[in-house]
N, C-alpha and C positions, 0 to 999 in steps of 0.2 A: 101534474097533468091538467089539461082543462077539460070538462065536463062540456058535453055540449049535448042538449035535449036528452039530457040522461044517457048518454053515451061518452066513451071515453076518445077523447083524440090523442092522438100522438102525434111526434114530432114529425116529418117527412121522413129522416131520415133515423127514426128507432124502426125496432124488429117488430115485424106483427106478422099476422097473418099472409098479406099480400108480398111480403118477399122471405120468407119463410123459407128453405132448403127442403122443410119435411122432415121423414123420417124414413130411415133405410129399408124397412120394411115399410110400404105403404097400408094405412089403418082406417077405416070409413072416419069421419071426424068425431069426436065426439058433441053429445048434447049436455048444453046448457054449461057448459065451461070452455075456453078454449083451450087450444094446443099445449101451451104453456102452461096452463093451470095442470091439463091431465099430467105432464111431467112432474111439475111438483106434487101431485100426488103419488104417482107410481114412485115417487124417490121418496116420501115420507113414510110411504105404506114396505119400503122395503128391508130388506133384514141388515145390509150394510148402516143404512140409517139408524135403525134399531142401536144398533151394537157402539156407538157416537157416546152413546150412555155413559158407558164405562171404557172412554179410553182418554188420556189425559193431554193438557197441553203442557204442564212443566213439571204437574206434581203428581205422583203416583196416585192411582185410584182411590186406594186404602187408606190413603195420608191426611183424607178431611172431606166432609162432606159438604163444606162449603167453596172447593175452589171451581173453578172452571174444568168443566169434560169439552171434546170436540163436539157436542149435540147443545152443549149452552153456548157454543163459542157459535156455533153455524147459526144457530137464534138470532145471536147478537149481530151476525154480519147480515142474514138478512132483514134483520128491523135497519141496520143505516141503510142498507143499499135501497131499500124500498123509498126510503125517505128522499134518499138523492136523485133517486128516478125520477118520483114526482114530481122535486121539483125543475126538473130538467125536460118534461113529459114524454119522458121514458117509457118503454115497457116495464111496470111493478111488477108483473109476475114470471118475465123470464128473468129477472136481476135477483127475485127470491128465489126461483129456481137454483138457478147457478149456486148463490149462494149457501144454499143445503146441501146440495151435492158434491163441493168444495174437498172436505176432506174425508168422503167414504171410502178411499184407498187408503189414510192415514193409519202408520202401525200403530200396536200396542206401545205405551211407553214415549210417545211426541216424537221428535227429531232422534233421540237416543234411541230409540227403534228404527227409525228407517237411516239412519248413517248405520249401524249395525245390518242390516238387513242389505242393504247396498255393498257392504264389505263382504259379505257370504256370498252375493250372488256375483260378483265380479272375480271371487276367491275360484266358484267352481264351475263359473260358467263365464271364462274373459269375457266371450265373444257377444252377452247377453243385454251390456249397455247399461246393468245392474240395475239398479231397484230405486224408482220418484216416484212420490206418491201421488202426485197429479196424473200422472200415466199410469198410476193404477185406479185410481178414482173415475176416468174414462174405461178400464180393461171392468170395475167394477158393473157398471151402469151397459156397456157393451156385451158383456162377454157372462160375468161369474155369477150374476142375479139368476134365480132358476124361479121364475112365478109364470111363465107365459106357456099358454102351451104352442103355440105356432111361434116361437123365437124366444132364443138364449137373449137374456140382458134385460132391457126394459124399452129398448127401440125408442130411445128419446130424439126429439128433433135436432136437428146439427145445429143449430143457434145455442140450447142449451150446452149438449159435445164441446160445442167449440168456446165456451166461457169456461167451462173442467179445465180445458187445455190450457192452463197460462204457460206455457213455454214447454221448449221441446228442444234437443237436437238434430241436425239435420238428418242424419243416418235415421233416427226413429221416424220426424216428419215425415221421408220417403216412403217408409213401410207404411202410412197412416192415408195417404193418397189426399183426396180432397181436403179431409178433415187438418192435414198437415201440411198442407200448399200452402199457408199464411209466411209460415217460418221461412221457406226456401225463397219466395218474392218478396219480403219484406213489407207484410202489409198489416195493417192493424183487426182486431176481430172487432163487436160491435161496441157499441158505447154503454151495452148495460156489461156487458162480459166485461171491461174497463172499468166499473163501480166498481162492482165486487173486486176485482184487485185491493182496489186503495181502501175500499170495504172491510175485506179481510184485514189490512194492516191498522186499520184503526181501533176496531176490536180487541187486536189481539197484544198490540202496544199496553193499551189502556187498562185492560182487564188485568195482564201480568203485573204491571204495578200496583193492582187493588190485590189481587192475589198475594203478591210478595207481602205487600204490609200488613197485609192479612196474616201470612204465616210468621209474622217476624222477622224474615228474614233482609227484608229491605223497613228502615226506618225511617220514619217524617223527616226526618235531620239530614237526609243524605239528599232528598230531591231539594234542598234546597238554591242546590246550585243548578236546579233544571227550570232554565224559565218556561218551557211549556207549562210545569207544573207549578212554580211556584208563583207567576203571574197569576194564576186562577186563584189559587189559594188565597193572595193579599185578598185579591176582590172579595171573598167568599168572610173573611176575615173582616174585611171594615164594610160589611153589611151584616154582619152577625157577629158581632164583637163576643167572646169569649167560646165561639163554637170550638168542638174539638171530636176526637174521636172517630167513628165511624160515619159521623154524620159532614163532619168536616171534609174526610177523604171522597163519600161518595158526591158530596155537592160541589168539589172541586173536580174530580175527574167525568162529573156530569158535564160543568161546562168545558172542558179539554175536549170532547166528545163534539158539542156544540159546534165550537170556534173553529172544527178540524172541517168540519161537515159545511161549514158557511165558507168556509175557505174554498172547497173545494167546489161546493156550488160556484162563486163566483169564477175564479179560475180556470174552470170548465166552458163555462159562458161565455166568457173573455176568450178562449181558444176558438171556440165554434162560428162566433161571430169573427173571426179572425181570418179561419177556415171556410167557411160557408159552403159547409156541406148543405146539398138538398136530398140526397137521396142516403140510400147505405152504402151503394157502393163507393160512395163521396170518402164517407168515414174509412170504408178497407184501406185508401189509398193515402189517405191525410196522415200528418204525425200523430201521437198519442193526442187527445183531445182532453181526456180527462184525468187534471193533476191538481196539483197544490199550487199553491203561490213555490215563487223562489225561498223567501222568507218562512213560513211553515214546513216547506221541505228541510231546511236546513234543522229547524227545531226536532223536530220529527227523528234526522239524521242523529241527532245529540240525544235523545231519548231512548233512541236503540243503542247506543253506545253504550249507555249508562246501564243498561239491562242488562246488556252483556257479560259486562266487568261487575256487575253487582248481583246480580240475579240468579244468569244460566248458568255464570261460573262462579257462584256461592258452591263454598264447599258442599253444604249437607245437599244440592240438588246433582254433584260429580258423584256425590255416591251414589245417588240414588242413578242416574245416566250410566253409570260404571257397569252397576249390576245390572239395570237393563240391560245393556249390553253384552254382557254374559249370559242371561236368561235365553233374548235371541238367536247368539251364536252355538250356545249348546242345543238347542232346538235344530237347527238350521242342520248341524254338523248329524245331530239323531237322526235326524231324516233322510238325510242326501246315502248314510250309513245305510238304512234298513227302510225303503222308501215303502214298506208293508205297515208300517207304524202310522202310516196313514192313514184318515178316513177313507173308506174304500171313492168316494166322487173324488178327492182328490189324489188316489192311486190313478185315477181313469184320467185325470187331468195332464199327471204324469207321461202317459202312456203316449197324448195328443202331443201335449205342448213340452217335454222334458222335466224329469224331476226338478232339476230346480226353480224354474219356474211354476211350478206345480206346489213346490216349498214354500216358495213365498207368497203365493194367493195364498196358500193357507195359515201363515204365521202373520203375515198380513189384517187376516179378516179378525185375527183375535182380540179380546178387550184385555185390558191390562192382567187382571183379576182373572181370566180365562189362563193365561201365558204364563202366570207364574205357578196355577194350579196344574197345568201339561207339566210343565217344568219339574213339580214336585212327582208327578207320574213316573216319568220315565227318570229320574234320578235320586230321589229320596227313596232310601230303604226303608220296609213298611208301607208306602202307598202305591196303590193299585188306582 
């Protein structure tokens, strides 16, 4: 961003104050931070946030105290996205925003929680559109927060809303009104809500590979056919001749981190000046503006691949996603059974919005470590 007389400028066409949507309930402003700041505060000071602590991205909670939770991953997405804002002279603090609030809908358990949780609510409720976490990370911040007294949620402004939302269907979009007019006309949301996209993907690429090597269960020996990775690595290698170990893996996936982040600044640039957007509604209307090169994309493409077949579908982590699986669905099936087994707020939720949607905000909100302890409640003989 540029600095100008101790003030910050922004681009013409990032999000600030002056074309701001607001917020659905209207709130006096606040003092000495702006809009966007008080959002990132109401989402860090919140209990969804909170609970980011202990829920995982590939590895069980219990399984090590060094890998990645969804509150170190949200960390990690808003230090790059902030960085790219900057240098783009972005909004920083709606882009950290977003970024924190990314995946407070996220179940217990990563992905093998919510395909599981998707599968129950499609099983007893077709009609329901089933269960994305994104759309619950918006129902989170909207709807299931309970800190205000004059409104459910946290009544964040729709720039923020609308960076939550990365995508939707259109049947949901409709039910969503403004917030989901993007999807049905084909238009893009802002260019910090666009960081965090590639944001998120670069986090969570990069840390799973420090993670896997971490657990052992991905070896030095196998990225070698990954030139994302193994190009940093030489480098890292003939300027620190005999490095190895931990220090080796994080100085090489330091600069993978770097090279992805320079990529993208430039390619951004190169779009916008291509584009020349002046205002935002320039940006709604334009293609995607912020990407990779063709060349990085492609690397990138062969990096998830390699994860896939190496990593998610590592056996010891199908067990671990198996049983998740079953923890969820007997959960799901106890409830929808005997919908009294509930905390009484979400009997009440039941009552509004139908038990199974009332099911899944609450098996939803739980941390790994919470899910397997209900679990042992209502099915282990001997626990109460």
């Amino acid at each position: 961003m540029i600095a100008v007389s101790g003030m910050t400028e922004f681009a013409g066409y990032a999000v600030g104050a002056h074309n701001s949507r607001g917020r659905t309930r209207p709130e006096p402003p606040p003092k000495e931070r702006s809009e966007f700041q008080r959002d990132r505060d109401r989402i860090v000071h919140s209990t969804a946030f909170r609970r980011l602590e202990y829920k995982t991205q590939v590895f069980v909670n219990h399984e090590g105290d060094l890998f990645r939770t969804r509150l170190t991953h949200s960390l990690e997405v808003a230090q790059i996205a902030r960085s790219i804002a900057r240098a783009l002279a972005l909004n920083e603090d709606l882009v950290e925003t977003i970024a924190l609030a990314h995946d407070l809908g996220h179940t217990p358990f990563g992905h093998a929680g919510q395909d599981a949780l998707n599968a129950c609510m499609l099983r007893h409720a077709p009609d329901s559109g089933g269960f994305e976490h994104n759309l619950q990370s918006l129902r989170t911040v909207d709807l299931l927060e309970e800190r205000y007294a004059a409104f459910d949620g946290l009544n964040l402004c729709f720039e923020t809303r609308e960076g939550i939302l990365k995508h939707c269907r259109p049947d949901r979009a409709r039910e969503l009104g403004e917030l989901g007019r993007r999807f049905l006309e084909d238009r893009r949301p802002s260019l910090e809500a666009q960081i965090c996209d590639l944001a998120d993907e670069i986090a969570y690429n990069h840390h799973d590979v420090d993670d896997g090597l971490r657990s052992g269960l991905l070896a030095l020996e196998q990225l070698d056919a990954i030139a994302a990775f193994a190009r940093h690595r030489d480098q890292v290698l003939g300027e620190h001749a005999g490095l190895g170990g931990r220090r080796l893996i994080h100085e090489t996936l330091r600069r993978m981190i770097g090279a992805l982040v320079g990529d993208l600044i430039a390619a951004t640039r190169s779009n916008i000046d291509r584009a020349a957007p002046r205002t935002l509604a320039d940006v709604h209307a334009a293609p995607r503006l912020v990407a990779f090169s063709g060349e990085m994309r492609a690397e990138q493409r062969i990096l998830k691949s390699f994860l896939n077949d190496n990593l998610y579908r590592h056996f010891q982590v199908l067990r671990m996603t198996n049983k998740a699986r079953r923890i969820v669905t007997d959960l799901f099936d106890a409830f929808m059974e005997e919908v009294e087994l509930l905390p009484p707020q979400y009997q009440r939720r039941a009552v509004q919005d139908g038990a199974p949607r009332a099911v899944a905000d609450y098996i939803a909100g739980m941390t790994d470590r919470y899910a397997m302890r209900e679990h042992r409640r209502l099915f282990a003989v001997g626990e109460i």
